[in-house]
C-alpha positions as CSV (number, residue, x, y, z in Angstrom):
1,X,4.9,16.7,25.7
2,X,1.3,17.4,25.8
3,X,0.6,17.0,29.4
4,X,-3.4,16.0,30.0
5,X,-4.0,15.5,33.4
6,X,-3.0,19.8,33.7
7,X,-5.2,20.4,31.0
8,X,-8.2,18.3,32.7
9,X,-7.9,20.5,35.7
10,X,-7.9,23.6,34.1
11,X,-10.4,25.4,34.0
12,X,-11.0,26.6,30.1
13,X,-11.6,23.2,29.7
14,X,-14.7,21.0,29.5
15,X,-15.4,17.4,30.0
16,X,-18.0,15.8,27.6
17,X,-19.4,12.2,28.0
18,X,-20.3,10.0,24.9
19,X,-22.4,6.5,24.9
20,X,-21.5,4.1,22.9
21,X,-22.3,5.1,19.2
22,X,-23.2,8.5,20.5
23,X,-22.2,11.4,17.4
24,X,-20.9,14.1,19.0
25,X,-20.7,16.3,15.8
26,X,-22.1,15.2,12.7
27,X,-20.6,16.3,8.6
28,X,-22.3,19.7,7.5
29,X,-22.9,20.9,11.1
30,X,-20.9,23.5,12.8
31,X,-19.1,22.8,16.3
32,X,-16.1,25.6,17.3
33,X,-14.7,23.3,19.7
34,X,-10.9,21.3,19.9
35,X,-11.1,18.1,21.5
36,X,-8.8,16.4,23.2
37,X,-9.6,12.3,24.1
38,X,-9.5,11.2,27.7
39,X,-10.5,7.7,27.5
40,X,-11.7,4.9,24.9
41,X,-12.2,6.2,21.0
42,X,-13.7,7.7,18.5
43,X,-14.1,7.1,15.0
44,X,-13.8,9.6,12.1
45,X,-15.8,9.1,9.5
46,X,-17.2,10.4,6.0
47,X,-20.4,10.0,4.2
48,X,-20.1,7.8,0.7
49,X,-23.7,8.5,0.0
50,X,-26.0,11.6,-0.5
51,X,-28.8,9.8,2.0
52,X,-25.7,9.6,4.7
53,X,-27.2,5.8,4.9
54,X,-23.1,4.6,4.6
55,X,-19.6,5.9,6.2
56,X,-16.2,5.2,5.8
57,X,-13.8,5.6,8.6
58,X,-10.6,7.8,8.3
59,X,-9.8,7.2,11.5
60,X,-10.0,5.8,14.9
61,X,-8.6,8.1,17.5
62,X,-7.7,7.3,21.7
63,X,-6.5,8.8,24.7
64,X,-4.4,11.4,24.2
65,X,-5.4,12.3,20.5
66,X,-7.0,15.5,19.4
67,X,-9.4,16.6,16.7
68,X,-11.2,19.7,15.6
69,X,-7.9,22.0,15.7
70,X,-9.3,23.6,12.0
71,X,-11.6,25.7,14.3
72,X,-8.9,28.2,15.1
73,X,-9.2,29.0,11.2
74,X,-13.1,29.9,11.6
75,X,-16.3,28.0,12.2
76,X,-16.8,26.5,8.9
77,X,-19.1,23.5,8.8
78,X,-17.5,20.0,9.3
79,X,-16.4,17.8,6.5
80,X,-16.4,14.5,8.7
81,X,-18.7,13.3,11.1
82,X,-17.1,12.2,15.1
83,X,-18.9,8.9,16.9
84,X,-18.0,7.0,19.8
85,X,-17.0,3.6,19.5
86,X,-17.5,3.0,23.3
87,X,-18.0,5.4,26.3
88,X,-15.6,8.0,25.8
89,X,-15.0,10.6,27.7
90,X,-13.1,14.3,26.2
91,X,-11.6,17.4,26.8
92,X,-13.5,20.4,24.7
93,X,-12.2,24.2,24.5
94,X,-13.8,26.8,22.4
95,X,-11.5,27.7,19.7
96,X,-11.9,31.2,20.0
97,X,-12.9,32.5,23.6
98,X,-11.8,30.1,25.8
99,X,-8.5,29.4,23.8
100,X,-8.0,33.4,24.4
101,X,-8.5,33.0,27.4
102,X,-5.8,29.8,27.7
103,X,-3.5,31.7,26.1
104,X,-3.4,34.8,28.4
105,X,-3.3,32.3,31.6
106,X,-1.2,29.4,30.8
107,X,1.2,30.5,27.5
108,X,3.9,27.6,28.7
109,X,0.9,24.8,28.3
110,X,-0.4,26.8,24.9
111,X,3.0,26.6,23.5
112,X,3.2,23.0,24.4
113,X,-0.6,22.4,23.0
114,X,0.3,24.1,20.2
115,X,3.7,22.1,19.1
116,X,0.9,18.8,19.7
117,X,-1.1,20.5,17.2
118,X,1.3,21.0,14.4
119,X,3.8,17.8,15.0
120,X,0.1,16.1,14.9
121,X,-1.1,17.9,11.4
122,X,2.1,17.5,10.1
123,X,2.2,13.2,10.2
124,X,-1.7,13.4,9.4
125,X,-0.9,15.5,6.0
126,X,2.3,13.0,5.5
127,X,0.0,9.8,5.9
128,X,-2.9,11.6,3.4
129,X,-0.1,12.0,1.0
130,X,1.6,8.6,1.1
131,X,-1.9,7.2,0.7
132,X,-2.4,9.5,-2.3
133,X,0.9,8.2,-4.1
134,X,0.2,4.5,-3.1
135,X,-3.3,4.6,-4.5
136,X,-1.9,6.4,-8.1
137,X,0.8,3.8,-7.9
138,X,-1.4,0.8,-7.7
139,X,-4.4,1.9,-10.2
140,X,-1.6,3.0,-12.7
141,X,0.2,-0.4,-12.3
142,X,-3.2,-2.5,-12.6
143,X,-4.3,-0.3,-15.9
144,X,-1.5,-1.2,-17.4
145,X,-2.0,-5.1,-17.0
146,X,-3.2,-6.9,-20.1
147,X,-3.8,-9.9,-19.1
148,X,-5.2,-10.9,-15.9
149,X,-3.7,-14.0,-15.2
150,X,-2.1,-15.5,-12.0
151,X,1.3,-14.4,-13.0
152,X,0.4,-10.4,-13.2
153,X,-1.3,-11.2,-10.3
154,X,1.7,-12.1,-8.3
155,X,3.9,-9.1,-10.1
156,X,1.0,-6.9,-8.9
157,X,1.5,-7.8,-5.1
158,X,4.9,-7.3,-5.6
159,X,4.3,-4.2,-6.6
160,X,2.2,-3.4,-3.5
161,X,4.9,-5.2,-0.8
162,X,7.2,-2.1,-2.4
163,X,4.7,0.6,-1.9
164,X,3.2,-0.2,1.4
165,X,6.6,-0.8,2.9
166,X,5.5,-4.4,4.8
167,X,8.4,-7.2,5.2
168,X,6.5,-9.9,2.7
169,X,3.1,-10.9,1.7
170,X,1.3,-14.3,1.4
171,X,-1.2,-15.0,-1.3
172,X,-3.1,-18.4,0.0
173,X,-5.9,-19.8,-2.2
174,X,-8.8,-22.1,-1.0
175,X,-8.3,-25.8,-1.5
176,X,-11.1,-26.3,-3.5
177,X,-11.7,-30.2,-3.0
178,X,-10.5,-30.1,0.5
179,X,-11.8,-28.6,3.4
180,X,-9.5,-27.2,6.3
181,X,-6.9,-27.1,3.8
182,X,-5.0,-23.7,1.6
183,X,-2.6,-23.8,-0.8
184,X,-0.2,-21.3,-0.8
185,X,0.3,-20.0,-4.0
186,X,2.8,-16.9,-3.6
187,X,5.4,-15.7,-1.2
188,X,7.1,-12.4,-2.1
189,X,10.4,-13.8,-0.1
190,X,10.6,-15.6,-3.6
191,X,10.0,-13.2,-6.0
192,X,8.9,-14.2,-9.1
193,X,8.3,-18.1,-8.1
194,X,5.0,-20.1,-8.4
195,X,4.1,-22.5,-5.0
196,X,1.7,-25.3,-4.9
197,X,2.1,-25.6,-0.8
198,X,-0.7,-27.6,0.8
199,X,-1.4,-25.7,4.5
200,X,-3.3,-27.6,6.8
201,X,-5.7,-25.4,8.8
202,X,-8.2,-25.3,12.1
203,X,-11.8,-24.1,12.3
204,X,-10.1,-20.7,11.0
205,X,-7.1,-19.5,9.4
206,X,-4.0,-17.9,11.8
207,X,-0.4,-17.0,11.0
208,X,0.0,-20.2,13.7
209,X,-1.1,-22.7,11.1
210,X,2.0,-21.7,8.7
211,X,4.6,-22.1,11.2
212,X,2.8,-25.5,12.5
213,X,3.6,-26.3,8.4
214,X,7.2,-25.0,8.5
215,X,6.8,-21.6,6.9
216,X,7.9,-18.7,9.1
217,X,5.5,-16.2,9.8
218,X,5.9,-13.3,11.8
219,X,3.4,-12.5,14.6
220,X,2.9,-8.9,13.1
221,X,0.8,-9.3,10.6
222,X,-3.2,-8.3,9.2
223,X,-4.9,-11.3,7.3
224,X,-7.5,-10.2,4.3
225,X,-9.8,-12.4,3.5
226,X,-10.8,-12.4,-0.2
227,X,-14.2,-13.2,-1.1
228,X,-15.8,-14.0,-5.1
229,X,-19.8,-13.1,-4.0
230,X,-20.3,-15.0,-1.1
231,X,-18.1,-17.5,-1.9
232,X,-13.9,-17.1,-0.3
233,X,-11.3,-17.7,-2.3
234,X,-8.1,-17.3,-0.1
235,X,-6.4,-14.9,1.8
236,X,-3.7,-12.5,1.4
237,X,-1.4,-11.4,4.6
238,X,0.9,-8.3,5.5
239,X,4.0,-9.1,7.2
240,X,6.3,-7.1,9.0
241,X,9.4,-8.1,11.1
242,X,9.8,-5.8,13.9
243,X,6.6,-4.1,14.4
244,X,3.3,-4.0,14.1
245,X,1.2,-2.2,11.8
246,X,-0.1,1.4,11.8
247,X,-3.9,2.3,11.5
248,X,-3.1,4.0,8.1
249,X,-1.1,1.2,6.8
250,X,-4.5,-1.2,8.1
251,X,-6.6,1.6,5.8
252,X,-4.1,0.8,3.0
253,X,-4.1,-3.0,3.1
254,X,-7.8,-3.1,3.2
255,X,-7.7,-0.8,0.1
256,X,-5.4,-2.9,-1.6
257,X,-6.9,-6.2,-1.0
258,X,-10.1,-5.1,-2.4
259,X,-8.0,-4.2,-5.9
260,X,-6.5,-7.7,-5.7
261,X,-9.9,-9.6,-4.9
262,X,-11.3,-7.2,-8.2
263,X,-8.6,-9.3,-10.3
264,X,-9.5,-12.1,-9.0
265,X,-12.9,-11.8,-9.9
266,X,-12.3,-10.8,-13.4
267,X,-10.2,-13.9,-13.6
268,X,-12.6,-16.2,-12.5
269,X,-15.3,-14.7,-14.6
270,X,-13.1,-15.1,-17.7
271,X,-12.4,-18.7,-16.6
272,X,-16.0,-19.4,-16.5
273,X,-16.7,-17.9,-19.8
274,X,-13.8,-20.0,-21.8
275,X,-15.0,-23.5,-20.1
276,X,-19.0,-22.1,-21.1
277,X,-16.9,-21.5,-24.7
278,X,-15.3,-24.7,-25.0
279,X,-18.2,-27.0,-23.4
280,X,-20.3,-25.4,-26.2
281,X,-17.8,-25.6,-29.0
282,X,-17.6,-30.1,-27.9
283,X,-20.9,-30.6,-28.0
């Protein structure tokens, strides 16, 4: 096990010091360095414009995590950008002199830092590839829907309970006449099965309020809200049983309600347009 407090005290490593929001590297710049978090995170993120006026995180790393291990390859420019989320404080070591120089003194810790490094790249290029293979899953599941409809709605978050490997989701639509108050219209515990379940709620929604209605709900769990312009129309939530989620499996869910609030919106623009239809065709 990667042991931090040696590697603090040693001397081919440096401490840095972030402020809050402070970049430490940003994407397209060079930095030979491997870092290794002491205290509070960081976030990983990549540009999703040319301007660089918008991110989207990969990641969000904490004590005891590393980054930057692709300098031992060569000093090729970054493809992400590193910020601080808080005060953090790291661990830094040039890839190439002072990890020589690591090497020579300490080979036991370099053979320990370097099994971190692998066992670490290997579950990072596992979770890229699960989230490849769920993504093609769901797109090539929703192309093939013909109707958009409540019913391939519900058959579609079936589909995602199987590839995101949660315990059961809750689809929960907004009372429209009635405020403080959901109706839950799907529970993948009963597949295939329509519900008209009135759920009384507080100021805001909580897994709380389903067990105050008699509807189990584990305490692991991420709620989505999905929203129609400004306007919400319900919530979908990710259950599991034992455990809590991962950060990968948040990325997912996130991903995945977005897809499902895209239906949505496709369904209540086609609703609109068949009442516009038939007001016009009575008049």
């Amino acid at each position: 096990m990667l042991n931090i407090e040696y590697l603090e005290k040693n001397k081919n490593f440096k401490k840095n010091f972030l402020e809050e929001w402070e970049i430490l590297f940003d994407e397209w710049t060079r930095d030979n360095n491997i870092y290794v978090i002491l205290a509070w995170k960081v976030s990983v993120e990549k540009y999703t414009t040319i301007q660089k006026q918008e991110t989207r995180q990969l990641a969000s790393l904490k004590r005891g995590n590393f980054f930057g291990e692709w300098a031992i390859n060569g000093d090729d420019v970054k493809e992400v950008r590193v910020i601080a989320l808080e005060k953090t404080s790291l661990l830094s070591i040039n890839a190439k002199e002072g990890l020589e120089k690591f090497i020579q003194e300490e080979p036991k810790e370099w053979f320990l830092l370097l099994k971190e490094i692998i066992d670490i790249s290997n579950k990072r290029i596992l979770s890229a590839n699960k989230e490849l293979t769920a993504n093609y899953e769901i797109d090539k599941y929703i192309n093939q829907i013909e109707k958009i409809d409540l019913k391939n709605i519900f058959l579609l978050i079936d589909k995602i309970k199987s590839v995101i490997w949660c315990s059961y989701i809750i689809y929960l639509e907004n009372n429209e006449f009635v405020k403080n108050m959901l109706v839950l219209k799907y529970d993948t515990r009963f597949k295939g099965k329509l519900k008209d379940i009135a759920i009384d709620i507080g100021t805001s929604f909580t897994y709380q309020d389903l067990r105050r209605n008699k509807i189990y709900a584990s305490k692991f769990n991420i709620i989505t809200k999905l929203f129609l312009w400004n306007t919400e129309l319900g919530y979908l939530v990710f259950w599991n049983n034992l455990y809590d989620f991962s950060y990968d499996e948040y990325k997912m869910i996130m991903w995945v309600s977005n897809r499902i609030t895209g239906l949505l919106r496709q369904r209540k623009l086609l609703e609109e347009e068949k009442n516009k239809l038939y007001l016009k065709e009575s008049i």
